[in-house]
PAZAPA-4460 file (N, C-alpha, C; in steps of 0.05 Angstrom, whole numbers, plus 32768, in hexadecimal, padded with zeros to 4 digits):
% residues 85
    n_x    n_y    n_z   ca_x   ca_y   ca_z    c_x    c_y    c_z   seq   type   mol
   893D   8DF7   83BE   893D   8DF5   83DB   8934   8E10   83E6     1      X     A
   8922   8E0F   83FE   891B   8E2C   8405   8925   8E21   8427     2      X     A
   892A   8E3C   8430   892D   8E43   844D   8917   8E4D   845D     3      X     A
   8913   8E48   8478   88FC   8E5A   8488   890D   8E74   849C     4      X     A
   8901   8E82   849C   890B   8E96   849F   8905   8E93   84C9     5      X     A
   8912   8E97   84D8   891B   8E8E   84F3   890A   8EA0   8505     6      X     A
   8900   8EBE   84F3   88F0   8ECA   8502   88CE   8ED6   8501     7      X     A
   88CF   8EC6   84E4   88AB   8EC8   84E2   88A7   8EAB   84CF     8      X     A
   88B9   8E99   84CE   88B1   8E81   84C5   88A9   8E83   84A9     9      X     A
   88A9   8E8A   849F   88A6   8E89   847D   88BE   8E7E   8472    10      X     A
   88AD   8E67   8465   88B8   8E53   8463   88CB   8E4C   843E    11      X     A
   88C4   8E6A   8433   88C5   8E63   8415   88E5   8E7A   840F    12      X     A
   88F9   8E7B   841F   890C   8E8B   841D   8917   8E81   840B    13      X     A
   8926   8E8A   83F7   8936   8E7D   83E5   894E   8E80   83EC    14      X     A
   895D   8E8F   83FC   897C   8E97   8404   8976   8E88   842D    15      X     A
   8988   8E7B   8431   8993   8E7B   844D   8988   8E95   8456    16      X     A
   8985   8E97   8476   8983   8EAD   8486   8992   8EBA   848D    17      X     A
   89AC   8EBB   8481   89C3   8ECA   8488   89CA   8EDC   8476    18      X     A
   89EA   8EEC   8479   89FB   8EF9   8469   89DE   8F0F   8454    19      X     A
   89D4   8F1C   846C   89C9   8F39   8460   89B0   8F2C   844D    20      X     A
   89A1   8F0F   844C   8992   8F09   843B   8977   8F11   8446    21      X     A
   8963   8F25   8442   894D   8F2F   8447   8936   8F14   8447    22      X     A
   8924   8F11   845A   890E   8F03   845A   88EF   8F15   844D    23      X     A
   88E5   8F10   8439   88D2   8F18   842C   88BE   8F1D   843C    24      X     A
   88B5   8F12   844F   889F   8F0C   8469   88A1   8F1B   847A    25      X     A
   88B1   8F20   8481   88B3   8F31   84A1   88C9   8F40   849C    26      X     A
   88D8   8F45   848F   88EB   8F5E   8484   890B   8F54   8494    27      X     A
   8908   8F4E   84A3   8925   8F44   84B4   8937   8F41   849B    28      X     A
   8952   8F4C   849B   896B   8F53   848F   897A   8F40   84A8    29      X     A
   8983   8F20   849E   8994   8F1A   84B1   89B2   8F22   84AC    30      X     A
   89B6   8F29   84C7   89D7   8F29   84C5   89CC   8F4A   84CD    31      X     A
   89BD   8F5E   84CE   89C1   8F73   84D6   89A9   8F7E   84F2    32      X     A
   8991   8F6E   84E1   897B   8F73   84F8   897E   8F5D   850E    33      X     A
   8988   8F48   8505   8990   8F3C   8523   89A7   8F31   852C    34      X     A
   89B4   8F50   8527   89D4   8F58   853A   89D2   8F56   8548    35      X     A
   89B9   8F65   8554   89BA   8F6D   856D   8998   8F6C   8579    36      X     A
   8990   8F5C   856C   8970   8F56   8573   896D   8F31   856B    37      X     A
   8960   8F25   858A   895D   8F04   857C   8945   8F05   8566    38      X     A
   8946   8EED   8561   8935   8EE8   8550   8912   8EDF   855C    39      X     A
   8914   8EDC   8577   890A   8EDE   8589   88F9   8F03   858D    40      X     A
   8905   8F0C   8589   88FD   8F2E   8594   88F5   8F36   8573    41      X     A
   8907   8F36   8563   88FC   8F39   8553   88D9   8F2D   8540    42      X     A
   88D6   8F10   854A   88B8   8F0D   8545   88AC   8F19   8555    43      X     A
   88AE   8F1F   856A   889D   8F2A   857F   8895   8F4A   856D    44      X     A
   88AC   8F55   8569   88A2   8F70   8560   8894   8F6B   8540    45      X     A
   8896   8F5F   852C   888C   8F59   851C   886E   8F57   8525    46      X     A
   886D   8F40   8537   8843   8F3A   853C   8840   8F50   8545    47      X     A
   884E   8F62   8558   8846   8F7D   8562   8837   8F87   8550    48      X     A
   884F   8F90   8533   8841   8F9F   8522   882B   8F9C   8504    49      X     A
   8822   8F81   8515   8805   8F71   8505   8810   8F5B   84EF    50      X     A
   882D   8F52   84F0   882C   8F44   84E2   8827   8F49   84CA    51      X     A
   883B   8F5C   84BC   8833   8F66   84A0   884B   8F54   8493    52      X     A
   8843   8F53   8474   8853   8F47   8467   8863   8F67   8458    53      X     A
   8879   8F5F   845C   8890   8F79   845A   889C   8F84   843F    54      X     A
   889E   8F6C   8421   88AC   8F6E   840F   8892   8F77   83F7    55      X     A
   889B   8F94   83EF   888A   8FA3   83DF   8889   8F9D   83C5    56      X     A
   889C   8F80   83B0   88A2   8F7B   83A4   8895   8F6A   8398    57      X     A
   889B   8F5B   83B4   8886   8F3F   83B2   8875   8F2E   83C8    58      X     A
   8857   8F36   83B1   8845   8F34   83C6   883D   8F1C   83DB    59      X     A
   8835   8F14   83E7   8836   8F02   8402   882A   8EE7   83EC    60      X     A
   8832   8ECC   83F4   881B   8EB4   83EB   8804   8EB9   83E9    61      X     A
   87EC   8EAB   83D1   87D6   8EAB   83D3   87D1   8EA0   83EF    62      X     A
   87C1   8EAD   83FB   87B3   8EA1   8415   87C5   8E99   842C    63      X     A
   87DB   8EB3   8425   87E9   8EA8   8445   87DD   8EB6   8457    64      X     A
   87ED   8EAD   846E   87DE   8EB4   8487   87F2   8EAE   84A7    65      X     A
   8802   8EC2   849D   8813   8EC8   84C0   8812   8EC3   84D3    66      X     A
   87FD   8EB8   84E2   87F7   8EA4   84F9   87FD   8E8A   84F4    67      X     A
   87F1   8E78   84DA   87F9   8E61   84DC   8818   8E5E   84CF    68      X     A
   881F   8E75   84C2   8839   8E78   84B8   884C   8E6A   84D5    69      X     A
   884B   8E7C   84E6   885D   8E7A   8504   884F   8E63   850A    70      X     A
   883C   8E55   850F   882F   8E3D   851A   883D   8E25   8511    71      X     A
   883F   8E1E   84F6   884D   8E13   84DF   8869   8E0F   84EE    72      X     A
   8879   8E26   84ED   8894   8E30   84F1   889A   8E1F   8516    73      X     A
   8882   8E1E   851B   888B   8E10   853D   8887   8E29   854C    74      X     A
   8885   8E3F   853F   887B   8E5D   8553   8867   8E67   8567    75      X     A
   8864   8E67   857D   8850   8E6B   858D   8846   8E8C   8580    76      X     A
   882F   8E91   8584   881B   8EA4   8577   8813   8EAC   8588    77      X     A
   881B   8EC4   8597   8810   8ED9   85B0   8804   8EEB   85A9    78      X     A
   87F2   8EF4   859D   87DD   8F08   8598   87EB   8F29   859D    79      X     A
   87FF   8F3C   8598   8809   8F5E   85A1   87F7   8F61   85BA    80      X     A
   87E3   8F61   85B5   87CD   8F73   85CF   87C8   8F5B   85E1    81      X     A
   87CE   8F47   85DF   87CF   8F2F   85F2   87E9   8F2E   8602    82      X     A
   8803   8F38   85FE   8820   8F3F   8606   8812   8F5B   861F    83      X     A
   880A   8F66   8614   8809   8F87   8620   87F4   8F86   8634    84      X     A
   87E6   8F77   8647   87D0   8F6D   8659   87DC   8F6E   8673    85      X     A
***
């Protein structure tokens, strides 16, 4: 069984989004990075910073692709420099 992760939609988590379990995709540590940040703000700053895949361990899917990742996920896709206009 895999989980999607609530703030960049990657969909292949192996642990729930909770209790300190790190998302491979977008780096979010739940239970600490969104104490005090939604999950909401937190994608926002993620596409800010180009949508990198975060875990140095293990490398991203063949042929993924972070736009339709969030698209997939039900995520609206606002362009960083499209916010800042």
């Amino acid at each position: 069984m895999y989980y999607t992760c609530p703030v960049c939609g990657y969909d292949k988590l192996e642990e729930p989004p909770t209790d300190y379990n790190i998302c491979e995709c977008c780096g979010t540590e739940f239970g600490y990075h969104d104490a005090n940040c939604s999950h909401e703000e937190l994608r926002r700053l993620w596409i800010a910073d180009g949508m990198p895949w975060r875990d140095r361990r293990i490398p991203p899917p063949p042929g993924w692709d972070p736009v339709a990742q969030l698209l997939r996920a039900g995520f609206a896709y606002v362009p960083a420099a499209a916010k800042n206009r």
